[in-house]
Every structure is written in C-alpha cells, then in structure tokens.
N, C-alpha and C positions, 0 to 999 in steps of 0.2 A: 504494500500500500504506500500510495505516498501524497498528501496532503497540499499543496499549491497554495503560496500563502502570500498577498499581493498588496501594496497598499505604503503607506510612510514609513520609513526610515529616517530619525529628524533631530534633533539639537534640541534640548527644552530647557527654559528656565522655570524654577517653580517655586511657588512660597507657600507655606504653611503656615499657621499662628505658633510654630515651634522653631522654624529652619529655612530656611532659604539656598537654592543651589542652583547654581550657573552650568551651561556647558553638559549638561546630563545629557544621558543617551536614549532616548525617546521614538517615539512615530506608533503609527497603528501595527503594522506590520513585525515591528521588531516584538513586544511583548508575546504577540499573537503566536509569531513563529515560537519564540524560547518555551510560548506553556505546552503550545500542540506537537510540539519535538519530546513531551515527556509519555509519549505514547505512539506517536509515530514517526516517519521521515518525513522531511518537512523542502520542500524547495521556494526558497527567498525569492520573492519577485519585488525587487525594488530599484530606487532610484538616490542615488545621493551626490554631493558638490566635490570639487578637490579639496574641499575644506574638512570635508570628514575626518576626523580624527583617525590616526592608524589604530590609536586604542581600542577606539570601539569597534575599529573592524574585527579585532583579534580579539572582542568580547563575542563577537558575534560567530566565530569559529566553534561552532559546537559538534558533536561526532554525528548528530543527527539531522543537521541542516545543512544543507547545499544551495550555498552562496554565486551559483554559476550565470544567478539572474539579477546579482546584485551589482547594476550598472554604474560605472563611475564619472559622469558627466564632464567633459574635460571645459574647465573655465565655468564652472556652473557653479552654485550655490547648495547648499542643503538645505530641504525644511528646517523653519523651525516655528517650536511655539510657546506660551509662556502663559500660566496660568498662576493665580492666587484663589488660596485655598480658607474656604470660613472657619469659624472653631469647630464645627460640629462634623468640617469633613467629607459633609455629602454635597454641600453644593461649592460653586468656585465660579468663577469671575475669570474670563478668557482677555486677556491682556493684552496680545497680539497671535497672529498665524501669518506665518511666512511664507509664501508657495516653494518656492525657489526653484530647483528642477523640477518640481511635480506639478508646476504650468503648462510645461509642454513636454514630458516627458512622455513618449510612446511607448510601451511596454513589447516588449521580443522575447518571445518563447527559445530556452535554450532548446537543440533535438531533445525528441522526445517527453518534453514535458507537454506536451499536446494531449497526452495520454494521463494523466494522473488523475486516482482516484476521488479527489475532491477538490475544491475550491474555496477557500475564505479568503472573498473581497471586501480585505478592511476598508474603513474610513478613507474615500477618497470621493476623485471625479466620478461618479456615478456614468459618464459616457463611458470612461474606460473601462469601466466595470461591468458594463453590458458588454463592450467588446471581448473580457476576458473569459467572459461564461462562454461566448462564442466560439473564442480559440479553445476550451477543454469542452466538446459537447461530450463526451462518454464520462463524466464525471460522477458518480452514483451522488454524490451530495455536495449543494453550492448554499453558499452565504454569504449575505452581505451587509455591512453595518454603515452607520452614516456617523455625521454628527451634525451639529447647528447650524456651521460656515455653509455646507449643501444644500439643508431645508428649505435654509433662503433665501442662496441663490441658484438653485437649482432643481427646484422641486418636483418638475413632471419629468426630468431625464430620472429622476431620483426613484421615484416613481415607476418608472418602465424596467429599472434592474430589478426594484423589488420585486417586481411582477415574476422577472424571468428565474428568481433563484426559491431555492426552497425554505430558504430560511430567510428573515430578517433581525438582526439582532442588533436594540435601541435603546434607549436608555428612558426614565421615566417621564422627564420632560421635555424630550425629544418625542417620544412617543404624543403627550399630548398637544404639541405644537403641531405635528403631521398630522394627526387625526380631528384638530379643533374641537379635542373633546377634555373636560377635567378628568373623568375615570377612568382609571388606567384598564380595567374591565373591558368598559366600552369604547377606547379607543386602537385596543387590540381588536376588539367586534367590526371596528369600523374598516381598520385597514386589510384585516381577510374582507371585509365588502368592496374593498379596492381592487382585490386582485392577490392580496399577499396566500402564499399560503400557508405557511405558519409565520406563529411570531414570537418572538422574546424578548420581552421587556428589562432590562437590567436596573433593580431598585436599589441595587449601590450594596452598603451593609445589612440592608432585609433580603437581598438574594435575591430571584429572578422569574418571571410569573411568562409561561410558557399559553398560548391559545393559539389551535388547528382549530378543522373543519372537526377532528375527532375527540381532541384532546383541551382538557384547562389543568394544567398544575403548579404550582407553586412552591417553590423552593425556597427556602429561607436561609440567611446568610448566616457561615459559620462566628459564633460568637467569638470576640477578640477583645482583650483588654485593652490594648494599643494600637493604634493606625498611626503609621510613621507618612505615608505618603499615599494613596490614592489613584494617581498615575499611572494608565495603564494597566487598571485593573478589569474594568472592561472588557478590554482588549483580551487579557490573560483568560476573564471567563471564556471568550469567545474561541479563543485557539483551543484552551481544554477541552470545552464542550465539541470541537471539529477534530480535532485530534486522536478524543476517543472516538468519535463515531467511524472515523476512518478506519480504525483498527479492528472493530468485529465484522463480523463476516454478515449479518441481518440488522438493516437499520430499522427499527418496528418503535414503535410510541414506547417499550420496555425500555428499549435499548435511548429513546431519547430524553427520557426520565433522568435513566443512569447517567447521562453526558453533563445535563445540566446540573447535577448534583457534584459532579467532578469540574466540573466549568466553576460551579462557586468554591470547591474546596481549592484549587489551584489560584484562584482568583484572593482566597483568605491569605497566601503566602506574596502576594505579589505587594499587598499594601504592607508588609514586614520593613518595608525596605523601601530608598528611593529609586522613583523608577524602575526599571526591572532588575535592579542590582539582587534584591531576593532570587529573584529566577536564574538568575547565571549560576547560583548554588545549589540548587533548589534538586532534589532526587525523586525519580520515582517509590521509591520504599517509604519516604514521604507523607506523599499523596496518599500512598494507598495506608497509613496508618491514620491520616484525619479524615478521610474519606471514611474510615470505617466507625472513628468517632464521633461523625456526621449524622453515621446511620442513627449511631446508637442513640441521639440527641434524640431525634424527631420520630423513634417507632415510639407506636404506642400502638396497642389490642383495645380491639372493643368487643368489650363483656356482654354476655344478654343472647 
C-alpha cells in the first residue's frame, strides 16, 4: 500500500499564551505525511523555496516516506504562515499566509505514483486538488481538507473536489462557515446535501464527529493535561485516520470508526510538542498503547 500525501510544506511562526517560535517546520502536508507514515508508506507530494532549510529537509527523511515529489523551486520562496494562539487553545487568530511557491506551483507525479493506493489532499488550491484525484483514478480512498484562506476565496472550485473525493475533512468553524449553518449536526447534513459524501468535522480537543449517507459517530478527544502547541494537529488526525485506512485490506464504516479513533489518538501526540517536532519521535508501539487506552476510556455496557 502506499498512501499519496499532497498539499504545504511551509515555514511557521507561532505564538501561544506560553511561547513563541520562529522559523518552525510547518504546512499541511508535512504533519499529515509524518502521522500516516506510522502505518503506512507514505509518498510527499510537495513544493518548497531555496530557502528551505537543509534541516528540515533531513527532519523530513523518514524510512517510511518518499521525498521523490518533494520539488525544490529554484529562486522561489516557501510557504509560510503565522498564527496566535488564545488561552484556551482551540481557537487562534491567523496573522499572515504566504503563498510562495504554492501560487503557481504544478504538481508532477514521480513514475509510478499514478498508481497509489490513496490520496490525502491537504489544505491547498482546491483546483489542484481536483486535478490530483484525476492523476490517481484507481485510488481505493481520496480526501481532502480545506481551510479559511479557500472558503473565501475559493469556494465553488472548493466545492467541486469535495464532491469528487470521498472524504472531507474540516474543522468546526470551517464547517459552519461552508454550510451557513451554527450546528455542527446540521451542517455536516447540509454538505452531504451538496454533494459531499462523507464528512468529518475536526472539534479540536473534543475529537471529531464523523456523518455519511450510512453512518453519525462521534469521537471524543483523548484527555490531556497539557497542550504545548496545537499546530498541525488537524492535519496529524487527518494523515492517521488515511494512513490506517490505507493499511487494511476492507474499508467498511468498522474499519472507519477505527481510523478516526487513531486519527484522534495520533493527533493527542502531535499537540505534545511544537509543530510536528512530537511526531518526528513519535513510534508506532505508541499509538497502539493510547489507542488502547482510548478504548478503554469510552467503552461502557449497557445493562437491561
């Protein structure tokens, strides 16, 4: 299996009511690929400036990611972006987004990545992200996320990939800004009446509220004393949850339960840390032991 993972590579500055950090290693893409590389092969489809740091290139050297699409724009800039963060953590205040290369950057399939099992098209241009569902049609499962900057200025191309992929995965006020709806309920209701066909709402530290044609479930985020940074934790659900689902052989409502249950518990280790500095460390034996303490949080029997 191997996992196709598309979207920012980027430079970010970040501030929290604790910390403040320049120059961090950021984009949609990079989080996404390090969480869904803890389960499967993962191929980087990105873009960045001569200004990239060599460091972070050689953070980005993992055993299970193939950097073969990760273009180096000669004379070009890298994304970047800069957020401040409230006390509470879950919401934050976008300070600037820098395009840089990923203005006009065209995405080129190295051979044979034409062929890969899945598709997660992070946060980007939404035109390019239709054309990359395009370039993987035998993909058994595609996804695609958005954020603000798209919604509004781009919102019927934004629109048209959601349509074409099988997941969307959005965050809780992004969700009600594309839906024009307050409940987060009914504005998953609305956008499978767009076209979507499933969706996933990502409610930050309460974990992430799932609605298809067949399915409503609801995950709840793993409890945490400490949030050091927030930052591409999204993201990290996103790659966990495509990560695992790339890896079993039947993707059925069971199997996507389980994804987004390891999409929050992967996602509980990303906010450890600034940026995805947790996840460069980060093991599967892991996962699979808060995952199991995940379980054990939220079973409960009903008696009668």
């Amino acid at each position: 299996m191997s996992l196709l993972v598309a979207g920012w590579v980027a430079i970010d500055e970040i501030e929290t009511p604790f910390e403040r950090r320049e120059g961090s290693l950021g984009g949609s893409a990079t989080c996404a690929a390090l969480a869904a590389s803890l389960f499967t092969d993962v191929r980087l489809l990105a873009a960045v400036g001569e200004d990239f740091p060599e460091t972070m290139l050689r953070a980005l050297e993992r055993p299970r990611i193939d950097l073969a699409g990760l273009e180096v724009i000669e004379g070009g800039r890298t994304s970047r972006w800069g957020g401040r963060y409230h006390y509470d953590m879950n919401s934050r205040d976008t300070l600037y987004t820098v395009l840089g290369v990923n203005e006009r950057w065209e995405p080129r399939l190295p051979p044979g990545w034409e062929v890969s099992s899945g598709l997660f098209a992070a946060a980007g241009d939404p035109v390019l992200q239709q054309r990359l569902m395009a370039m993987v049609p035998g993909a058994r499962v595609r996804m695609v996320d958005t954020i603000k900057f798209f919604i509004d200025g781009a919102r019927d191309e934004l629109m048209k990939a959601i349509r074409a992929a099988d997941f969307v995965s959005i965050n809780e006020s992004e969700a009600r800004e594309l839906a024009g709806m307050p409940s987060i309920a009914r504005a998953g209701r609305a956008l499978l009446d767009g076209g979507s066909k499933a969706v996933i709402v990502k409610l930050g530290e309460y974990g992430a509220a799932y609605i298809s044609g067949e399915d409503y479930f609801v995950a709840p985020g793993y409890p945490l004393e400490e949030v050091v940074d927030p930052t591409g934790a999204g993201d990290a659900f996103a790659g966990g949850f495509m990560g695992y689902l790339d890896s079993v052989g039947v993707i059925d409502q069971q199997a996507i339960r389980r994804a987004i249950v390891y999409g929050s518990t992967v996602a509980s280790f990303c906010v450890e840390g600034f940026g995805p500095e947790r996840l460069l460390t980060l093991e599967r034996e892991e996962v699979e032991q808060r995952y199991r303490q995940f379980r054990a949080l939220t079973h409960f029997e009903v008696e009668g």
